[in-house]
N, C-alpha and C positions, 0 to 999 in steps of 0.2 A: 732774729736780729743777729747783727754780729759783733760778737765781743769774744774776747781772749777768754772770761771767765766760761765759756762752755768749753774749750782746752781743757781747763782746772777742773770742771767738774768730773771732768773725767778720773781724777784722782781719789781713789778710795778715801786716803788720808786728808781732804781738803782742806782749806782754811776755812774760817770760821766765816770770814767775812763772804766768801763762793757759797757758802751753803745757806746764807742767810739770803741772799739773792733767789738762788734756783732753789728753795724749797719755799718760798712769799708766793700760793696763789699758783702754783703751775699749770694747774688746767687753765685756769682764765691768761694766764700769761701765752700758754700755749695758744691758746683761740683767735687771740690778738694777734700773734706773727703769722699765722695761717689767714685770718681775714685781711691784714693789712697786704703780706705777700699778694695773694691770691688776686686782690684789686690789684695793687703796681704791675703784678703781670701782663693780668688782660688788657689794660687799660694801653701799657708799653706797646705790647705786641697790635693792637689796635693804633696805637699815633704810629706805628713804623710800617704797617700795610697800606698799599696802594689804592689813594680815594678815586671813586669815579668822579668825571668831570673834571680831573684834575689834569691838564697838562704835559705832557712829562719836557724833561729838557734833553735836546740832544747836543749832550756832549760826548763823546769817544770814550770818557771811561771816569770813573772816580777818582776826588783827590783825598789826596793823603788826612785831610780835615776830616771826610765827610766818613773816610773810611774807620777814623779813628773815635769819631763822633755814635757811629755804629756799631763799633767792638764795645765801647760802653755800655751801652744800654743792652748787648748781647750776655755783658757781664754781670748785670743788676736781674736780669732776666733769669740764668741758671742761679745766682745766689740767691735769688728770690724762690724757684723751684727747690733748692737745696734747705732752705727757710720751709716752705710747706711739709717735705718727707718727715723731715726730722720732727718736727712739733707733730703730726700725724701719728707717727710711731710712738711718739711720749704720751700721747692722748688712746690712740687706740690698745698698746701694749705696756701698760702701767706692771704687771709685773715684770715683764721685759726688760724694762728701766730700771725698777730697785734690783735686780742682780748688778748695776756698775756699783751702789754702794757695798758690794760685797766684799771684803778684804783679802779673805779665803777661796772666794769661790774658782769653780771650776767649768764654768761657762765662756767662752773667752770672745762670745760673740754679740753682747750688750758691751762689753767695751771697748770694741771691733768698732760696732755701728756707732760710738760715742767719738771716736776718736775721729774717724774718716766723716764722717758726717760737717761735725763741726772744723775739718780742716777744707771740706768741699767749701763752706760757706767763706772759711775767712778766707782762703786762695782767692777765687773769686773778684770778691769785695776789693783788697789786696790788690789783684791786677786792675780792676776797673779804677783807683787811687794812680795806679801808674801811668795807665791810659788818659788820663784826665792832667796829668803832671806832662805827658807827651803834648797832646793837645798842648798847651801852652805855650812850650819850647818852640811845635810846629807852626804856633801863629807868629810869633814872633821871628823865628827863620824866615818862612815865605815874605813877610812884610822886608825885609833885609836881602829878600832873594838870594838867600841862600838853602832852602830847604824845597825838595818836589817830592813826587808819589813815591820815588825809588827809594826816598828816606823811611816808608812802611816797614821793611824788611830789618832796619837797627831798630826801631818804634818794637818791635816785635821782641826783638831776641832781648831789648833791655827791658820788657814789661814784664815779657813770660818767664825769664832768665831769674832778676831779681824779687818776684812774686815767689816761683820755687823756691829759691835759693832761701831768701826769708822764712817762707814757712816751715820748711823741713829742718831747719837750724834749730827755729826756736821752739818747734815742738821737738827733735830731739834734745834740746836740751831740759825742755820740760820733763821730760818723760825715762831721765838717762838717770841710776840706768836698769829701770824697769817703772810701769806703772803704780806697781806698790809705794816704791821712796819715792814718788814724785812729791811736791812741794811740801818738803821735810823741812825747807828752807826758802828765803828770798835768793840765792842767788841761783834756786831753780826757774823762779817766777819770773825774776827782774828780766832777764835775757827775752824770754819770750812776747811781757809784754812790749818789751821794746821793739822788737821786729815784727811785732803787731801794726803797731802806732807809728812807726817810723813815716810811711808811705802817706800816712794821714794828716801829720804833724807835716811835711813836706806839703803838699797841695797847697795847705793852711796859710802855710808863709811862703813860699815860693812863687806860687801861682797871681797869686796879688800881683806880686813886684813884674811879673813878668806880661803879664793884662796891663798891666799901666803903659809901661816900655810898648808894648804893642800899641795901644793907642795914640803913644806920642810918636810914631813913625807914622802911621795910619796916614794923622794931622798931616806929618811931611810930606809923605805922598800925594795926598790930594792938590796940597800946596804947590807942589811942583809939578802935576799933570799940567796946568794950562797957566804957571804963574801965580793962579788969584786963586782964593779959597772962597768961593759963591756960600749961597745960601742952601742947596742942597748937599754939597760936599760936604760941609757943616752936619747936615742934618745926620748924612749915612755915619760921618764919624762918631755923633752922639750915640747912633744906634748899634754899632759896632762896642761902643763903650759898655751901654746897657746891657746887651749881649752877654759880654761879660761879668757884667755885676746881678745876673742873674745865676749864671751858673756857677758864680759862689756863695751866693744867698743860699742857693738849693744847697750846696756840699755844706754851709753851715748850718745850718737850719736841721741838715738830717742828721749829721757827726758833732755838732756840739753837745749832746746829753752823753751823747760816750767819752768824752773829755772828763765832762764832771761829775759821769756816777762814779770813773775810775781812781778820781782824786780821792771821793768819798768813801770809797771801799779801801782804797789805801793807807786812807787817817785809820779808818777804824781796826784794818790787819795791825793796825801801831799799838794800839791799846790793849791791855792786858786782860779785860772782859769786855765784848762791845755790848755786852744787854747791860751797862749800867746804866742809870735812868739820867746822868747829863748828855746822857750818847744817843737819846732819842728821837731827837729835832734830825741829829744829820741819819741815824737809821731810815728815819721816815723819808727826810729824803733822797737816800739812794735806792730805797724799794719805787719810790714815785717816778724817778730819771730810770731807773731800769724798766717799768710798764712803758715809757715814753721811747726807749730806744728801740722795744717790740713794734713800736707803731711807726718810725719814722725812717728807720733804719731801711724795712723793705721799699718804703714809699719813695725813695731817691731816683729809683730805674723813672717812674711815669713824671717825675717831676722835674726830672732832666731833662727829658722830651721836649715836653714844655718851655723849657729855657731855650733846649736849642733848635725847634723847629717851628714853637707857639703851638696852637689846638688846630689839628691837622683834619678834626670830624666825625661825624659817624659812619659815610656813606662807605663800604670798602668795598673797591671793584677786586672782586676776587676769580676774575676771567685773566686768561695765562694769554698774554699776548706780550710779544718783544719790544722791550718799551723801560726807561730808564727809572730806577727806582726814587721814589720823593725826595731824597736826603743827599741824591747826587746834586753836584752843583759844578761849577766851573773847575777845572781840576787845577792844582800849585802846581803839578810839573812842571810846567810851562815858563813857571816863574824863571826870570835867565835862560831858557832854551826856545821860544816862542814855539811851540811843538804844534800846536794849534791853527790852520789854515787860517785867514782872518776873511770874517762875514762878507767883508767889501770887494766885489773885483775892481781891483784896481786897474787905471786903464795905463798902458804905455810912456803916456805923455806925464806921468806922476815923477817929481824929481826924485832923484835916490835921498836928500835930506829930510825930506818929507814923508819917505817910506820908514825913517830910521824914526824921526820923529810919533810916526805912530806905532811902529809897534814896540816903543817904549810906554807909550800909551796905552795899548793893548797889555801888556805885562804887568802894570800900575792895575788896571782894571780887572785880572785876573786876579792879582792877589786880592785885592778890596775885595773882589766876589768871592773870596774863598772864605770871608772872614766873617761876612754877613749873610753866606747860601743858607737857604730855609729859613729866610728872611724875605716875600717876598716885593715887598714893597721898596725894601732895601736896595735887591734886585734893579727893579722899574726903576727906581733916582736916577743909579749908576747908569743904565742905558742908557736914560737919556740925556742924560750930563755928559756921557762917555763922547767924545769927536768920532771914534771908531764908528760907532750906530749911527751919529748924525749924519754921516753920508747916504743912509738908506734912502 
């Protein structure tokens, strides 16, 4: 799982409240991020492999959505490998482990693989929070057409930029200035859980407002392709909505026990003994939301998937032929630059107002398909409601 509190443990000097966590059960705790990881993985890696019988679309190249939809679950995928090494080492090499409680010692490579380990996981996790905060921004730009593919390249350097930037701050400040005096104090802690949580607490509230606003331009859109808002245009809108209010079920679903075992662990760092017997309702349950964030924490990469592509199967054609991967879809470059030849030859005699007419229509329909790709029913409405197709 990923929490700030495997940062902390790395501190000889721990708090009371870190050590009541990581020492409740570690093998079993340990068993859980390794089973739950280990499913999210394959299962990820299975919905993102190319099924036989499947299709492919040819489009020219990926958009910025699909590409950004894909570094996600690229990122749940190494965090989730990062999640298996470490619980491996702590189950396979249990003496290995008790030299980081050592204060003294002289081994400097169990707090080596403590440190980088758990900075591998929240990095990670981290960017994939950024990426997920991009997304957003990018559905909302393309619907406004102002955003294409070329906008990957900022998408990048403010994900990977402020991901770093984050972590190495607040683990040096955690750790300044050396491993020994780390959390001597809160104003060692405080720093770090907050450029922890920063990225998390962002999605939480952000992303909403921004999913909404995307919807109610959607509505506009469709409203102003042909005038009227039919009954499928209708439909692809709901489902564009859905869309959305799945892939923040899944981010809360998997990150709200990390909200409130942190709360829980923070009343209790307040208290001047946490084993006193009125403190044991909330001990019990921040040991209960800690087991729970081992289980749901990895589980986010294949449950993404699932929000954003639905259950893609079992069959995987695993023969190497040139052919466009499942999660491309209509690319937003296009959006305001029409980059994209359009399906129809058009004949001579078409007036020039009727060419401008459709490929503003054409542009309407690339964005909508950008918003809905790996959707494919969604896809089929839009075609055939699109004027563009109906000339086929």
């Amino acid at each position: 799982m990923a929490s700030p509190r495997l940062e902390t443990y790395c501190c000889p000097n721990r708090d009371a409240a870190t050590q009541l966590v990581m020492s409740f059960q570690p093998d079993v705790f340990c068993g859980v991020c390794i089973g739950s990881a280990s499913i999210s993985v394959l299962l990820t890696i299975l919905q993102l492999l190319p099924k036989k019988g499947q299709i492919p679309r040819k489009m020219p190249k990926a958009s910025s959505s699909s590409t950004i939809l894909l570094l996600i679950s690229v990122c749940d995928i190494f965090g989730g490998l990062g999640m298996i090494f470490r619980s491996s080492v702590w189950l396979g090499f249990p003496d290995f482990i008790a030299n980081i409680s050592a204060v003294n010692g002289t081994d400097m490579w169990p707090s080596a693989f403590c440190v980088g380990s758990a900075m591998w996981i929240q990095l990670l996790y981290s960017a994939g929070f950024w990426w997920l905060f991009c997304y957003a921004v990018d559905s909302y730009l393309v619907v406004r057409r102002s955003a294409g593919l070329s906008t990957i390249v900022l998408y990048h350097m403010m994900t990977w930029g402020l991901a770093v930037m984050l972590c190495v701050e607040g683990i040096a400040l955690l750790y300044y200035p050396s491993l020994s005096s780390c959390e001597n104090g809160l104003e060692h802690a405080i720093p770090h859980y907050i450029t922890t949580y920063a990225p998390l607490l962002l999605v939480l509230v952000v992303n909403p407002i921004l999913f909404r606003r995307t919807v109610s331009a959607v509505a506009s859109l469709l409203k102003g392709r042909q005038g009227i808002y039919t009954e499928n245009e209708r439909r692809l809108g709901t489902e564009i909505q859905i869309r959305f209010f799945k892939i923040m079920l899944v981010f809360i679903i998997c990150w709200s026990s990390n909200i409130i075992n942190e709360s829980l662990l923070f009343y209790l760092e307040m208290q001047p003994d946490i084993n006193e017997m009125p403190l044991k309702n909330i001990r019990s349950a921040a040991l209960i939301t800690w087991i729970i964030m081992g289980v749901l924490n990895p589980m986010q990469g294949f449950l993404f998937t699932l929000a954003f592509y639905g259950w893609t199967g079992w069959r995987v054609d695993l023969k190497w032929r040139k052919r466009e991967i499942p999660w491309e879809s209509m690319s937003s470059s296009t959006v305001g630059e029409n980059a994209y030849p359009s399906p129809v030859n058009y004949q001579t005699s078409i007036h020039d107002s009727k060419k401008i007419s459709t490929t503003d229509s054409q542009q309407t329909d690339e964005a909508i398909s950008m918003l809905s790709e790996g959707n494919t029913s969604g896809d089929d409405r839009l075609t055939r409601s699109s004027p563009i197709y109906q000339g086929w």
